[in-house]
C-alpha positions as CSV (number, residue, x, y, z in Angstrom):
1,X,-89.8,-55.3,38.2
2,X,-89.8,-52.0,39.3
3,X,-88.4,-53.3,42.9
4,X,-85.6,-55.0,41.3
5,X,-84.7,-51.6,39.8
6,X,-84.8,-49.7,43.1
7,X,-82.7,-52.3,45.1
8,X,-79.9,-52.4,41.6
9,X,-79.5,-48.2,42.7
10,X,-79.5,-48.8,46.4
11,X,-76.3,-51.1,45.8
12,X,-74.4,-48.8,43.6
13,X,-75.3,-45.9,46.4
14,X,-73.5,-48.0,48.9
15,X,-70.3,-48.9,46.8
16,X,-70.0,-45.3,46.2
17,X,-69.8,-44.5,50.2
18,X,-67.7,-47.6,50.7
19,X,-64.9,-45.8,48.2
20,X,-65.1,-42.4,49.9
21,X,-64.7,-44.1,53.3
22,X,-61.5,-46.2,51.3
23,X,-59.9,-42.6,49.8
24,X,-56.8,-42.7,52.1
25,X,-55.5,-45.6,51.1
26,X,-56.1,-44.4,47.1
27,X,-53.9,-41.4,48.3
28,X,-51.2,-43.9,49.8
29,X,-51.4,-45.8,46.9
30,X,-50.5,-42.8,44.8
31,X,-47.8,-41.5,46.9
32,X,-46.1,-44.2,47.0
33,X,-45.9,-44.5,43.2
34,X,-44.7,-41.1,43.0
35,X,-42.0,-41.9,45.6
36,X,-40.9,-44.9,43.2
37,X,-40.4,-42.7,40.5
38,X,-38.3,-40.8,41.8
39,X,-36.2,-43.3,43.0
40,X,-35.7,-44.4,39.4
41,X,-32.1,-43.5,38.3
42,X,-32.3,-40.6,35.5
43,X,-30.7,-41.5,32.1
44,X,-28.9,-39.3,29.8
45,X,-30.1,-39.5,26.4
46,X,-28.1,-41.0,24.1
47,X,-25.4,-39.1,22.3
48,X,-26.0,-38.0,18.1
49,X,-24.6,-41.1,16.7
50,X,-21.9,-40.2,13.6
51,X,-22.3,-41.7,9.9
52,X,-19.8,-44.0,10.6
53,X,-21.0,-45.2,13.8
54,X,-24.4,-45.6,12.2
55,X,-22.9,-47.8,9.2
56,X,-20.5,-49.6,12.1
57,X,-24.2,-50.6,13.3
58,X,-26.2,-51.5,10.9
59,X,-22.7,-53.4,8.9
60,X,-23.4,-57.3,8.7
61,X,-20.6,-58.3,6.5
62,X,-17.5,-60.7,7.6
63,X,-15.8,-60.5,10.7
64,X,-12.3,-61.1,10.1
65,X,-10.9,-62.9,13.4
66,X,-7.1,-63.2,13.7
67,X,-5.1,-65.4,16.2
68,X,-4.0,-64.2,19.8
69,X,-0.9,-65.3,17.9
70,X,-0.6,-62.9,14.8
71,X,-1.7,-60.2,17.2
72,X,1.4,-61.0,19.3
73,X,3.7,-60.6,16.4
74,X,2.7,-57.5,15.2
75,X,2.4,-56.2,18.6
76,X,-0.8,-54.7,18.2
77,X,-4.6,-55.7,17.9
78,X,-7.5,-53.7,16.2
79,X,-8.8,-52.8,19.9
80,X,-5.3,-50.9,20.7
81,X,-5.0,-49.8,17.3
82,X,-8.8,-48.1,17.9
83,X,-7.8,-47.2,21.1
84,X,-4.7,-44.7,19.8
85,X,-6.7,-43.5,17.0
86,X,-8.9,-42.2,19.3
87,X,-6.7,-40.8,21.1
88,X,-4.5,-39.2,19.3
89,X,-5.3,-35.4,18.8
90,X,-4.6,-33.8,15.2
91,X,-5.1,-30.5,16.4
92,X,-6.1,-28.9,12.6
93,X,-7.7,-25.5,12.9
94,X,-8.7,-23.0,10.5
95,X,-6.3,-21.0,8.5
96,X,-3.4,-23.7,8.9
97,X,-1.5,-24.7,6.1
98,X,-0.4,-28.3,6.0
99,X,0.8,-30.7,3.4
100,X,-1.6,-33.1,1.8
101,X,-1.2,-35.2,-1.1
102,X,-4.5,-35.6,-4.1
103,X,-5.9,-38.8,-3.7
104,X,-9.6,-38.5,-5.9
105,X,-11.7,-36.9,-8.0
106,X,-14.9,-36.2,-6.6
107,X,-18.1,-34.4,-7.5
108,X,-16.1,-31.1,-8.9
109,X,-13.4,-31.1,-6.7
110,X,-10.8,-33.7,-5.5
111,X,-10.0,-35.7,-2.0
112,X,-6.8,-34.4,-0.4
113,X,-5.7,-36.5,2.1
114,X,-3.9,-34.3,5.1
115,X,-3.3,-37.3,7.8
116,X,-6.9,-36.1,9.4
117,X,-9.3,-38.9,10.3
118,X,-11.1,-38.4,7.4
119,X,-10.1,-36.8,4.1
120,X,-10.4,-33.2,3.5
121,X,-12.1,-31.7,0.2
122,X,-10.6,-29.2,-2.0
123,X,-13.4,-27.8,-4.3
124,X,-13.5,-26.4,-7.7
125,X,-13.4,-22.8,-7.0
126,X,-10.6,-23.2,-4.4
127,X,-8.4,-24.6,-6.7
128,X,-6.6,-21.9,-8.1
129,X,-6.2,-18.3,-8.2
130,X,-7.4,-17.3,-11.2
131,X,-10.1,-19.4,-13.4
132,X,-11.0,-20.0,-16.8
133,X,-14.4,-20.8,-17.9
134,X,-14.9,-24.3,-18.6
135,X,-11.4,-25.5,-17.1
136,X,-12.3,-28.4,-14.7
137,X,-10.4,-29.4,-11.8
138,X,-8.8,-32.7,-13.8
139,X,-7.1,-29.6,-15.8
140,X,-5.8,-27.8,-12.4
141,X,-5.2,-30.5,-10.5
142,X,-3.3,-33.8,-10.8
143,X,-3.3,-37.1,-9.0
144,X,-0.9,-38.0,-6.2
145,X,0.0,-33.9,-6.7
146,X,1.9,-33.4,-3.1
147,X,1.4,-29.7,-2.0
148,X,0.3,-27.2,0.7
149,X,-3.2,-26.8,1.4
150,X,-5.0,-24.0,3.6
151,X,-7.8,-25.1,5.8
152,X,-10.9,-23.0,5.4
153,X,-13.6,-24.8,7.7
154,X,-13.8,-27.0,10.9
155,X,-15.2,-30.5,10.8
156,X,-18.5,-31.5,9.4
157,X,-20.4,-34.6,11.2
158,X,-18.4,-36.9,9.0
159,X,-15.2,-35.3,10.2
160,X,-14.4,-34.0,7.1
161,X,-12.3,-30.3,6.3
162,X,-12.9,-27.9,3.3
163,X,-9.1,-27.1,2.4
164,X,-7.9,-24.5,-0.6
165,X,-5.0,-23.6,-2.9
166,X,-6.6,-20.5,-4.4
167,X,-5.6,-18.8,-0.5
168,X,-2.2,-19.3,-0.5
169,X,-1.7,-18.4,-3.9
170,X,-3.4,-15.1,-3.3
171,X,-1.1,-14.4,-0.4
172,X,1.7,-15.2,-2.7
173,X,0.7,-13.3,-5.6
174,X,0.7,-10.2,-3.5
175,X,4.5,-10.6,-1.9
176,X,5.6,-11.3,-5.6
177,X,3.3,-7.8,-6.7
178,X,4.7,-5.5,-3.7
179,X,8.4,-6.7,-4.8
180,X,7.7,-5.7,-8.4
181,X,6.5,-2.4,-7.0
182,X,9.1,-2.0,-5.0
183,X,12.1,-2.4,-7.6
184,X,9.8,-0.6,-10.3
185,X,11.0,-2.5,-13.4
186,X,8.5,-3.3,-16.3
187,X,6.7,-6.5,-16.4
188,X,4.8,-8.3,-19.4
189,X,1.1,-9.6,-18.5
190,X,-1.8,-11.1,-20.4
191,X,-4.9,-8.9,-20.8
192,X,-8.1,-11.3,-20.4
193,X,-11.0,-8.5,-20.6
194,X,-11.8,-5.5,-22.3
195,X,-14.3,-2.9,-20.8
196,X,-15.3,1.3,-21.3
197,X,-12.6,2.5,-18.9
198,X,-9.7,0.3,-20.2
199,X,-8.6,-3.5,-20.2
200,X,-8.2,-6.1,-17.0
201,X,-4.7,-8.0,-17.4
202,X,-3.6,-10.8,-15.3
203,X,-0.5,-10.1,-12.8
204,X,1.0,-13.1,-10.8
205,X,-2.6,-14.3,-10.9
206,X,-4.2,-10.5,-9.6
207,X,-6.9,-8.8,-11.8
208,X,-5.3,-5.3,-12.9
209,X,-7.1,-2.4,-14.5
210,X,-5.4,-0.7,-17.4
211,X,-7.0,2.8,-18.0
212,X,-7.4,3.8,-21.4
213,X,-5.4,6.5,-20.9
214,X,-3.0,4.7,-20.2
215,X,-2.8,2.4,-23.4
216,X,0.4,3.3,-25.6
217,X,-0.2,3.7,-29.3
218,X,-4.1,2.0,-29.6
219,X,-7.4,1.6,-27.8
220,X,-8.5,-0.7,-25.5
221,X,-11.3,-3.3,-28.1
222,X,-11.9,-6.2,-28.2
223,X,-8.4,-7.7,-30.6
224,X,-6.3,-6.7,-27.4
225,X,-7.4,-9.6,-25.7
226,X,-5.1,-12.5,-25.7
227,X,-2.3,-10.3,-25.8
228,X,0.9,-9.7,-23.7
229,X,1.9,-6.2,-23.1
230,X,4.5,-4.4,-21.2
231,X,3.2,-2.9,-17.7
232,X,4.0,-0.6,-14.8
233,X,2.6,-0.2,-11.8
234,X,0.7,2.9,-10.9
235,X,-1.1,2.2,-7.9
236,X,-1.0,-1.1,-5.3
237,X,-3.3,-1.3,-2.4
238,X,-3.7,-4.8,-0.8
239,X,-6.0,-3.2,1.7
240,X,-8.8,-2.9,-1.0
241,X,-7.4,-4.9,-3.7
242,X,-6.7,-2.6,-6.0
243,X,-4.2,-2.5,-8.8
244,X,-3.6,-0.1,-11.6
245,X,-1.2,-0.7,-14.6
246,X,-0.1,1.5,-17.1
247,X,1.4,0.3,-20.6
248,X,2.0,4.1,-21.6
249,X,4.6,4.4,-18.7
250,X,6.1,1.4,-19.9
251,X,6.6,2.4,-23.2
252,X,7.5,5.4,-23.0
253,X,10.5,4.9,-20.3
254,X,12.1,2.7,-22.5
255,X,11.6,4.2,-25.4
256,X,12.0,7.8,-24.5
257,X,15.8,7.2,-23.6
258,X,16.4,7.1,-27.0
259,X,14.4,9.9,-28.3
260,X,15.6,13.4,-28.4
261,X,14.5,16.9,-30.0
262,X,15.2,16.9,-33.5
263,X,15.2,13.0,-34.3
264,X,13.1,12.4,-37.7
265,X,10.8,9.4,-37.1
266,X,8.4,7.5,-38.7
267,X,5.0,6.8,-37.7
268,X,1.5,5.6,-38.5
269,X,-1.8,8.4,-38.6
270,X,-3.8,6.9,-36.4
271,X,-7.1,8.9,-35.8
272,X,-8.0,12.8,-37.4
273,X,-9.1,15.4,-35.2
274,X,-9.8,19.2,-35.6
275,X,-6.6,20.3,-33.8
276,X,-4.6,17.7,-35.9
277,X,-3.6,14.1,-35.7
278,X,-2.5,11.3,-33.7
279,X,0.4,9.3,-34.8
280,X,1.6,6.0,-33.4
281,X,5.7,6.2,-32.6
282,X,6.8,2.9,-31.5
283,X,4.2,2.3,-29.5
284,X,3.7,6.0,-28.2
285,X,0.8,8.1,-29.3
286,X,2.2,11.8,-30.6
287,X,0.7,14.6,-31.7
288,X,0.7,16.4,-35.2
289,X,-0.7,19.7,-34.1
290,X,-2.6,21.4,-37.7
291,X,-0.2,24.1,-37.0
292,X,2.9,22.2,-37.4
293,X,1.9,20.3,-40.6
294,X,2.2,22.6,-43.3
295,X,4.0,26.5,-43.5
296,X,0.9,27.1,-45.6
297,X,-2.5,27.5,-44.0
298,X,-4.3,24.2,-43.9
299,X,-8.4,24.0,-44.4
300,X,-8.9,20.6,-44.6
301,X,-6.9,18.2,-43.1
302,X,-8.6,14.9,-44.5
303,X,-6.9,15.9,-47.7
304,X,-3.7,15.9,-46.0
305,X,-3.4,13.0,-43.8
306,X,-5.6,9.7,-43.9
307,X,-5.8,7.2,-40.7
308,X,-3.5,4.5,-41.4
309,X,-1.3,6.8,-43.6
310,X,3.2,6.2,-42.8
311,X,4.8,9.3,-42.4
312,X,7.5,10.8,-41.4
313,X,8.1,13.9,-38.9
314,X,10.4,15.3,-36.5
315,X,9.9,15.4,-32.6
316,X,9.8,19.3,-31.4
317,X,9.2,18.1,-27.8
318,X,8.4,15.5,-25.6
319,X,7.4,14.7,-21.6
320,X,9.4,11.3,-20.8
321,X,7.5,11.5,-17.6
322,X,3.6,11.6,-19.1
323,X,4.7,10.0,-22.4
324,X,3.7,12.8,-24.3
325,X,5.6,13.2,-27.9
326,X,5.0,17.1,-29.9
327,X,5.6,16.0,-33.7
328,X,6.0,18.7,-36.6
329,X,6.3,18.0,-40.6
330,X,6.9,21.6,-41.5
331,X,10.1,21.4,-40.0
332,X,10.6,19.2,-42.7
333,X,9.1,20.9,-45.9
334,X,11.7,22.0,-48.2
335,X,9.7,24.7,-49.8
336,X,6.7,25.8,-47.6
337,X,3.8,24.1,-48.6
338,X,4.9,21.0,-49.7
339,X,3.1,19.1,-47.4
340,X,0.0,20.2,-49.5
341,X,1.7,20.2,-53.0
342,X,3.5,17.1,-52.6
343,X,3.7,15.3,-49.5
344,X,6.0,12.4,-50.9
345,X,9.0,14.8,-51.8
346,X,8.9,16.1,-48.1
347,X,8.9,12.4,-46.6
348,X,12.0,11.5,-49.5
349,X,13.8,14.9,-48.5
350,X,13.2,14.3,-44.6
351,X,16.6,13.7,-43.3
352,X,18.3,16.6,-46.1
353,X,15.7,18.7,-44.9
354,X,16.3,18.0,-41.1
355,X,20.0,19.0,-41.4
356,X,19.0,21.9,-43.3
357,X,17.1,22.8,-40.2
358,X,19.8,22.1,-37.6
359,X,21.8,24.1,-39.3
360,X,19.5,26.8,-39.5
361,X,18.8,26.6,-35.7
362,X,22.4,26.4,-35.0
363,X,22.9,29.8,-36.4
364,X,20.0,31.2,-35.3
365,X,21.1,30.3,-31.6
366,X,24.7,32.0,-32.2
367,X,23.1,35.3,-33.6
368,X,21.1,35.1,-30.9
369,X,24.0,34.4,-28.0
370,X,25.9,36.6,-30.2
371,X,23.3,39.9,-29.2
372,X,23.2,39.0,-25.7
373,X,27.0,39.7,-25.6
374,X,26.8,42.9,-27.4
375,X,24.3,43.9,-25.0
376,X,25.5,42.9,-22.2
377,X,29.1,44.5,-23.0
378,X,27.7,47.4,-24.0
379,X,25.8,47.5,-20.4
380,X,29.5,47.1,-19.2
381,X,30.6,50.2,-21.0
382,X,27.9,52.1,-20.0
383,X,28.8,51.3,-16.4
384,X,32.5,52.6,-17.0
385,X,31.3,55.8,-17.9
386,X,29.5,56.7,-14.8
387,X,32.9,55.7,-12.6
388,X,34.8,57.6,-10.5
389,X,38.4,57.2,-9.9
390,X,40.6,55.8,-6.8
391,X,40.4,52.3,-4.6
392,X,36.8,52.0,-4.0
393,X,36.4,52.4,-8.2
394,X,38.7,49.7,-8.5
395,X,36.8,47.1,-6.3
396,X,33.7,48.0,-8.0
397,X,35.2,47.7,-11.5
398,X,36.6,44.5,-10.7
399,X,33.4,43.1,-9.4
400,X,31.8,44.5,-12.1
401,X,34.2,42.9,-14.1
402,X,33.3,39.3,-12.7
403,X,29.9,39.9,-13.2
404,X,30.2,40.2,-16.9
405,X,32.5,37.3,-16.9
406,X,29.9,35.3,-15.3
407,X,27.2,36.2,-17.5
408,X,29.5,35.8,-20.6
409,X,29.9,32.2,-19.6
């Protein structure tokens, strides 16, 4: 047994030298498969494969054949018609504006077809400028509407574009807000939102910010919204998007025209302060100043006036350009005090009252124009006596003379 063994290693010894001796070949052998693989052609990997070619590959449904005949009449075949298809070249880029017609509704927005290879999507928040809540695009857009689009992407795998309204109406918006500007005449817009500074009204689509101060007659809360108001412009900057509006300017230019020192007025006490009150004038915000409410000193005025109160004063001055109105109801008292003692005669009286007054002022201006004159003839005689005679007195009264003239007129 144990020779059997020994002779079993003494074979596997030999086959082991017989492969060593054989190594040269085993290299030949391997060279030469190297040198075959590199002979091999190299091939490129196969292009990304589109959706539709993937569905054009995996499709299984009929094959429509038609005769060499029908092809003849129309003059084409599906092959050429592929073959122009392909090669025709669309050239849409970003930021051109084409004309597209609304084919579908589709998953918040709508298919636009623009003569692309595939149709273009509009979505909901490209639709329009400006946005109500809940509005969806059935209620912005409508079927087979024929318009210009924007396109705002470049093709996706499926050759699709992302195209928008909202972009060219912005652009448009801003031409129609700088002409506004430029010709400065008042406009009517919708407030939408109410905030601490002021109120946001819509203008040609535009979010505008009304200051507070700005806000004719009332405060910016929460009943202003929904309503239409007339505007100005005080600032426009496309730059950083920024407009300002100012109903007080508004107001107050139209209005103002027709206002003058003097003119009795009626008006509604809107809000009590310690100085005096505020009182609504056709849409303009005056002020009663506690010193021009009564002749008689006042302590308090909640016994005088009430928010809410009619009334009826006289304007003693105004600034057209800040909208700024000076009222006075002591101008109107026909016995001073009355606006304490009994406010209702003075408001019955008011226009007997305010001639009273004009006439009063009249005469007071005459008496006064009439002491200037004295003076200043008096100022002339007093010249005359420290004259001296001959040609050069003569010039000097006469231009003396024109002097006084001149100040007399």
């Amino acid at each position: 047994m144990k020779f059997i063994v020994a002779f079993s290693l003494l074979a596997a010894s030999s086959n082991a030298f017989v492969n060593i001796g054989n190594a040269p070949s085993s290299r030949t052998a391997l060279h030469s498969t190297i040198e075959a693989s590199a002979a091999r052609p190299n091939h490129k990997k196969a292009q990304f494969a589109t959706r539709f070619d993937r569905i054009k590959a995996t499709y299984k449904g009929p094959q429509i054949k038609f005769d060499r005949d029908i092809e003849d009449e129309v003059g084409f075949s599906y092959e050429s018609f592929g073959d122009a298809v392909a090669a025709t070249d669309y050239s849409f880029n970003r930021n051109d504006v084409v004309r597209g017609t609304v084919v579908q509704y589709d998953k918040g927005g709508c298919i636009v077809d623009i003569g692309a290879k595939a149709s273009a999507f509009l979505p909901l928040q490209e639709a329009t400028l400006f946005q109500e809540q809940g509005v969806g695009i059935e209620d912005i857009i409508d079927i087979d509407a024929e318009r210009d689009f924007e396109i705002i992407s470049e093709e996706d795998e499926n050759g699709q574009l992302l195209v928008s309204v909202r972009r060219i109406q912005y652009r448009e918006a801003w031409d129609k807000v700088v002409a506004k500007q430029e010709s400065d005449q008042a406009f009517e817009a919708e407030c939408v939102s109410v905030n601490r500074g002021g109120a946001i009204f819509l203008v040609e689509g535009l979010r505008a910010f009304l200051p507070g101060s700005h806000l004719a007659g009332r405060l910016p809360d929460d009943d202003l919204v929904g309503q239409k108001l007339p505007l100005k412009f005080l600032e426009v900057n496309q730059e950083e998007n920024k407009l300002v509006v100012s109903n007080r300017r508004a107001v107050v230019e139209e209005q103002m025209s027709e206002l003058s020192r003097g003119d009795v007025i009626e008006g509604i006490v809107k809000a009590l302060k310690p100085y005096g009150a505020f009182v609504e004038v056709g849409g303009m915000s005056g002020l009663l100043h506690i010193s021009q409410i009564s002749m008689d000193r006042i302590v308090d005025l909640e016994k005088v006036l009430q928010p809410g109160q009619k009334i009826k004063c006289m304007i003693i001055d105004h600034d057209k350009q800040n909208g700024r109105i000076a009222l006075s109801t002591k101008t109107l008292e026909p016995e001073p005090g009355d606006m304490i003692k009994d406010p209702e005669r003075v408001y019955e009286m008011a226009e007997q009252t305010a001639i009273v007054y004009h006439e009063k002022q009249e005469a007071e201006r005459k008496k006064r124009e009439a002491s200037a004159k004295d003076i200043v003839l008096g100022l002339g005689d007093a010249l005359d006596d420290l004259g001296v005679g001959g040609v050069g007195e003569e010039s000097a009264d006469d231009e003396t003379s024109d002097n006084l003239d001149s100040l007399l007129n």
